[in-house]
C-alpha positions as CSV (number, residue, x, y, z in Angstrom):
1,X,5.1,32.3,-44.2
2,X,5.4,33.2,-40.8
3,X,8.2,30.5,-39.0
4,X,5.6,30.4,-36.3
5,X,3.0,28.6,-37.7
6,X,2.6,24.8,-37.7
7,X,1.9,22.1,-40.5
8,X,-0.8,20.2,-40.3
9,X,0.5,16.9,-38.4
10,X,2.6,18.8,-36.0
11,X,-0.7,20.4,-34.5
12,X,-2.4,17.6,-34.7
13,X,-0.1,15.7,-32.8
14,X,0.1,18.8,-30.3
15,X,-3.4,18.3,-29.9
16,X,-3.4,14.5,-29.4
17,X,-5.6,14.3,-32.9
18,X,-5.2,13.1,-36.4
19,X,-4.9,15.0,-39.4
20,X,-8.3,13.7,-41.0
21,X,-10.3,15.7,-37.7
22,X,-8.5,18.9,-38.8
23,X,-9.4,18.0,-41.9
24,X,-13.5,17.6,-41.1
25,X,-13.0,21.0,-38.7
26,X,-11.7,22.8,-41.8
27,X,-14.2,21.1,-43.9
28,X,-17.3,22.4,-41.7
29,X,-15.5,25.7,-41.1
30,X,-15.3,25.3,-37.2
31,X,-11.2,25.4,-37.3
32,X,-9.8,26.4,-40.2
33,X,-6.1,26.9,-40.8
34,X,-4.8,30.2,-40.2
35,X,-2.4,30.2,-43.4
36,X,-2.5,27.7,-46.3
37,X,0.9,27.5,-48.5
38,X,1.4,27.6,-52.2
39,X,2.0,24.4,-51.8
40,X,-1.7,24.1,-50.4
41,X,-0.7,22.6,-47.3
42,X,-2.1,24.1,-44.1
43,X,-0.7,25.8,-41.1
44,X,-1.8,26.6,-38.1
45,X,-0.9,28.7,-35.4
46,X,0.3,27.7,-31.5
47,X,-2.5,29.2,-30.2
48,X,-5.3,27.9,-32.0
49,X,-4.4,24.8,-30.1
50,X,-6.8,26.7,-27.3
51,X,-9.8,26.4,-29.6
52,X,-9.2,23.3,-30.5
53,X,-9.2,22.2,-26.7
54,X,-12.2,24.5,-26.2
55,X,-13.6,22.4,-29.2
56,X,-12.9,19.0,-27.8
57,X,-13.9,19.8,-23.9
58,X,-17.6,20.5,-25.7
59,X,-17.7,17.6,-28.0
60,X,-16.6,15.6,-24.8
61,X,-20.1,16.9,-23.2
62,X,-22.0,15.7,-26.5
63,X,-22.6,19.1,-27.8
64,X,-23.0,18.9,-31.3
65,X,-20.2,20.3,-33.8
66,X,-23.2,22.3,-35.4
67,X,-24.0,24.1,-32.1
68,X,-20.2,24.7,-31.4
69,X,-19.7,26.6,-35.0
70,X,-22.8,28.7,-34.3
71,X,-21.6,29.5,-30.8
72,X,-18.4,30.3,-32.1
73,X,-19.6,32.4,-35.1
74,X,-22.3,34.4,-32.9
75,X,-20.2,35.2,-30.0
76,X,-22.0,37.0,-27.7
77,X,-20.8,37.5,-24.3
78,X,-24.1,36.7,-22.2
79,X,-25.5,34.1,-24.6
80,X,-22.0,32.2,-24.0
81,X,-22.2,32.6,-20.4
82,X,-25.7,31.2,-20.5
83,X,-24.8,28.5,-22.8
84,X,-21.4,27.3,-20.8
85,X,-23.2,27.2,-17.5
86,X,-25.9,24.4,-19.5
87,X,-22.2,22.9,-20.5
88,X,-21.1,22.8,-16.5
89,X,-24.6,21.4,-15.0
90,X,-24.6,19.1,-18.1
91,X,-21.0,17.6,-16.8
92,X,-22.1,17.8,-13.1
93,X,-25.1,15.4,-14.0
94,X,-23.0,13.6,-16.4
95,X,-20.1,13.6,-13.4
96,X,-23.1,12.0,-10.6
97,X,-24.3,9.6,-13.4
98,X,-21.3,7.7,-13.9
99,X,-19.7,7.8,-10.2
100,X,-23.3,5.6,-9.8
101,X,-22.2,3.4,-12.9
102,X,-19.0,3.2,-11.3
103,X,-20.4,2.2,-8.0
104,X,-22.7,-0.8,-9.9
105,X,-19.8,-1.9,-11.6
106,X,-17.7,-2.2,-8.0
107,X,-20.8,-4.2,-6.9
108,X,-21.0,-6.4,-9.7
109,X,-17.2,-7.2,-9.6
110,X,-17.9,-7.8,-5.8
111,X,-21.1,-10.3,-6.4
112,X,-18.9,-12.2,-9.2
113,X,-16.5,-12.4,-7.2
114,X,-17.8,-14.0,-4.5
115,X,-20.1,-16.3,-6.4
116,X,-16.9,-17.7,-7.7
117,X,-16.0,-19.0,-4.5
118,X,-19.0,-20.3,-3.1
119,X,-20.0,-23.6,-2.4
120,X,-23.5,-24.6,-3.5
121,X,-25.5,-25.4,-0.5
122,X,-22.7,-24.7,1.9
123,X,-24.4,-23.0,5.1
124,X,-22.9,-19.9,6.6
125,X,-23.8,-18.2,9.5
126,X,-22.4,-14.7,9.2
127,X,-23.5,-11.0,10.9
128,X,-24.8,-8.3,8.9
129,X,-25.8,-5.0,9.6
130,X,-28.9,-3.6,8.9
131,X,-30.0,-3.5,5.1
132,X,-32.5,-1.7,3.7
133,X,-34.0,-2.9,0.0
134,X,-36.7,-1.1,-1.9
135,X,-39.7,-3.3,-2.8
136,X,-42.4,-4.2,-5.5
137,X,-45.9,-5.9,-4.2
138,X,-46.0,-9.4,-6.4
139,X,-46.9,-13.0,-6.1
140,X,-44.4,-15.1,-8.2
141,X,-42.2,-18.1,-7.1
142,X,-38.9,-16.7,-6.4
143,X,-37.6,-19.7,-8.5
144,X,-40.2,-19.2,-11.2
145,X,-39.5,-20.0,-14.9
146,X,-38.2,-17.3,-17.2
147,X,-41.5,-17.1,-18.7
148,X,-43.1,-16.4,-15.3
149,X,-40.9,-13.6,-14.3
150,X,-40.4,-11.7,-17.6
151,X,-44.4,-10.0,-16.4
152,X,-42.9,-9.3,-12.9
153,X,-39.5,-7.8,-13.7
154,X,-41.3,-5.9,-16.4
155,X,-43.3,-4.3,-14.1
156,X,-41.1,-3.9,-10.9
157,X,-38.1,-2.3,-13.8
158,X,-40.8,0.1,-15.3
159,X,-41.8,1.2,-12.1
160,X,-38.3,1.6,-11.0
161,X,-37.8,4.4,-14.2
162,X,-40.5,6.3,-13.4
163,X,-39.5,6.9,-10.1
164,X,-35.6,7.6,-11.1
165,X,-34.9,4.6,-9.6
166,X,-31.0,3.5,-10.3
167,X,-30.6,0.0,-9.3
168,X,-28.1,-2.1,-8.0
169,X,-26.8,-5.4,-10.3
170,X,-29.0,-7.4,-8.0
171,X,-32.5,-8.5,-7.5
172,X,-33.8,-10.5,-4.9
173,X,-37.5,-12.1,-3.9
174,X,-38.5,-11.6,0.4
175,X,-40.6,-14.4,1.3
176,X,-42.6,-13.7,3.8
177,X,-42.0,-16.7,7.2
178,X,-45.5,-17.8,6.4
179,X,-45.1,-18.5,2.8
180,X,-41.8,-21.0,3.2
181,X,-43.8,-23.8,3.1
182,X,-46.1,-22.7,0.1
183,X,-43.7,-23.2,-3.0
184,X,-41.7,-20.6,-1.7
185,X,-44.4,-17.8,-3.0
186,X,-42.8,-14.3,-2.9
187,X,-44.3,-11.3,-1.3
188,X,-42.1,-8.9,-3.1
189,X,-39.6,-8.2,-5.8
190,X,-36.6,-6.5,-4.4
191,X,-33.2,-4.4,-5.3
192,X,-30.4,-2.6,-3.4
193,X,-30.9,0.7,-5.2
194,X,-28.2,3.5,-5.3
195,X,-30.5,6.2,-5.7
196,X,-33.8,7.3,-5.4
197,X,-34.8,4.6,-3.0
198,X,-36.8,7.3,-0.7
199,X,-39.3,7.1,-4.0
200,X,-40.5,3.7,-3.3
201,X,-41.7,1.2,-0.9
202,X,-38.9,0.1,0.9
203,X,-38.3,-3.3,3.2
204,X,-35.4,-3.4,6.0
205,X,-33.7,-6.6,7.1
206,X,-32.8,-6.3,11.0
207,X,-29.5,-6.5,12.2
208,X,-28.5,-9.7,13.5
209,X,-27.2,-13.4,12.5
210,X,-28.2,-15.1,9.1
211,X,-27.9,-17.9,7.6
212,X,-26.3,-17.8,4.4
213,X,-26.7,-20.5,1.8
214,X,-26.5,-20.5,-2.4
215,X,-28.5,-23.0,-4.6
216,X,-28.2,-24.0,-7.6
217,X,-31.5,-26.1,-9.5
218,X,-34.8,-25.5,-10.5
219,X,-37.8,-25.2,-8.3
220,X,-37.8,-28.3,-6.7
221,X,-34.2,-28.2,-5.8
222,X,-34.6,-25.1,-4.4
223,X,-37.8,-26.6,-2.8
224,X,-35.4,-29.3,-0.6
225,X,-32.9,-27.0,-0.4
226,X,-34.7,-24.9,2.1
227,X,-36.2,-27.4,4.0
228,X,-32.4,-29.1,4.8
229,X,-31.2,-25.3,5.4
230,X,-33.9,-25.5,8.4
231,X,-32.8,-29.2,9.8
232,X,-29.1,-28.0,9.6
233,X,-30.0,-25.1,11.5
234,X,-31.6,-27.0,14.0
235,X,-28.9,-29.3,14.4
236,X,-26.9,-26.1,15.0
237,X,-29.4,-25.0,17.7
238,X,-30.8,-21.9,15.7
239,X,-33.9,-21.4,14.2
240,X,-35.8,-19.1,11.3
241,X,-36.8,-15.9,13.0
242,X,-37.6,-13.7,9.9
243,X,-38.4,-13.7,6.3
244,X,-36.1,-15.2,3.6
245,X,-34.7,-13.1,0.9
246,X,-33.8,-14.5,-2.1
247,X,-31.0,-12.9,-4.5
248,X,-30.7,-14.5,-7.7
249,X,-27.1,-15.0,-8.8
250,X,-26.9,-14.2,-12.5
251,X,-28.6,-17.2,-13.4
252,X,-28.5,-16.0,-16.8
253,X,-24.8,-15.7,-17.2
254,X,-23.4,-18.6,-15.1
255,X,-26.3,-21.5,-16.3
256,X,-27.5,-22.3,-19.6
257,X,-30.6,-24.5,-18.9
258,X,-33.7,-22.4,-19.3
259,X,-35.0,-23.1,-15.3
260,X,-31.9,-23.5,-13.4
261,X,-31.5,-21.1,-11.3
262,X,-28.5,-20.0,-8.6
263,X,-29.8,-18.1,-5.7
264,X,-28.4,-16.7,-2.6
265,X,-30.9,-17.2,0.5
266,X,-30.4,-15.0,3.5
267,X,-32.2,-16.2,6.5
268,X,-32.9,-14.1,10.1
269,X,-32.1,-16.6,12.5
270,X,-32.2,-16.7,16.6
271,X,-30.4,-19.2,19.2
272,X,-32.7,-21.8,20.4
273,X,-32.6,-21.2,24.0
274,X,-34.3,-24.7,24.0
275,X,-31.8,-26.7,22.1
276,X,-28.7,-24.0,23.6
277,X,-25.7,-26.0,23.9
């Protein structure tokens, strides 16, 4: 035997594998040993630890161990080529997919994060910049019961697939300023999307001062909720100068009961130069 070669558990552990996946390789015929003993233990050589890399970098890109062994076993120059550059856009999309995962994930750690310090009903006057949402047509209560917006999301989610829509952890309800008074009926179902947004409707909140505020409650709650977010505002000499968005706060993980819901509520609001201190 040639002092070169390798035993079994040496190249696996070269190759950051276990024995038993050399085993299956040899099994299916995709890596077999290149000398088995007398003793019928196997041995590889140093630099079959190239194919098996090769091996692993295509299995890592789902390509079937089938597909690998016939690629292998009908080498042909331009049909590899062809079939390598299917590998490389594969990866590329696979790459774009999960920087977007990665970037829901940082806004998901971001929302929890800040719903664990939030005070329920605490007003906050803060300045945003302009934010643009895409939007679905609908006429549900943004605090609706499960039931009643199980239809809604339905729709607004299937809609969102067909157009290649990737969305954002959070969804939201704008009320339109004339509808705050009418169980606060929403005009449309929204969602910060991270691409594909130039595919749908879309609805842009304005730069400027808002009122920030989280409830927690069912409908009536949030009912009451509103109306002493407007008399506090007045007190503060500001009043509603926009549509209300609401972005519900993962109701379903934070609350058990059925209708409770926790929603953020961002308000456009102006200085009344009336009340002006």
């Amino acid at each position: 035997m040639n002092t070169k070669k390798l035993t079994c558990g040496t190249f696996a552990k070269l190759c950051n594998t276990t024995k038993e996946t050399l085993f299956h390789y040899d099994k299916i015929g995709l890596l077999k040993p290149e000398f088995i003993g007398k003793n019928n233990y196997r041995y590889y050589a140093p630099e079959q630890f190239f194919l098996f890399n090769f091996i692993e970098t295509l299995t890592d890109s789902d390509t079937p161990l089938k597909e690998i062994k016939s690629q292998i076993k009908n080498f042909n120059a331009d049909s590899f080529i062809g079939f390598l550059r299917q590998k490389q856009e594969y990866l590329k999309q696979k790459r774009l997919k999960l920087a977007l995962k990665e970037e829901l994930i940082n806004d998901l750690l971001n929302e929890i994060e800040d719903i664990k310090t939030s005070n329920y009903e605490t007003v906050r006057l803060i300045n945003k910049p302009s934010e643009t949402f895409i939007a679905f047509k609908t006429d549900v209560s943004a605090v609706a019961s499960y039931d009643d917006l199980s239809e809604h999301l339905s729709r607004f989610f299937t809609d969102c697939c067909n157009k290649n829509i990737f969305l954002q952890s959070t969804f939201g309800f704008i009320i339109e300023k004339k509808n705050f008074d009418k169980e606060l009926k929403a005009s449309y179902i929204c969602a910060k999307a991270l691409k594909g947004s130039k595919q749908a409707q879309r609805y842009t909140l304005p730069k400027g001062t808002y009122a920030s505020v989280t409830i927690l409650g069912d409908k009536k709650a949030h009912l009451n909720g509103i109306k002493r977010l407007e008399q506090h505002l007045k007190e503060l000499g500001y009043f509603f100068a926009g549509d209300l968005i609401a972005l519900d706060r993962f109701s379903l993980l934070y609350h058990k009961e059925k209708n409770e819901f926790a929603v953020k509520y961002l308000i456009y609001v102006k200085k009344d130069k009336n009340n002006a201190d």
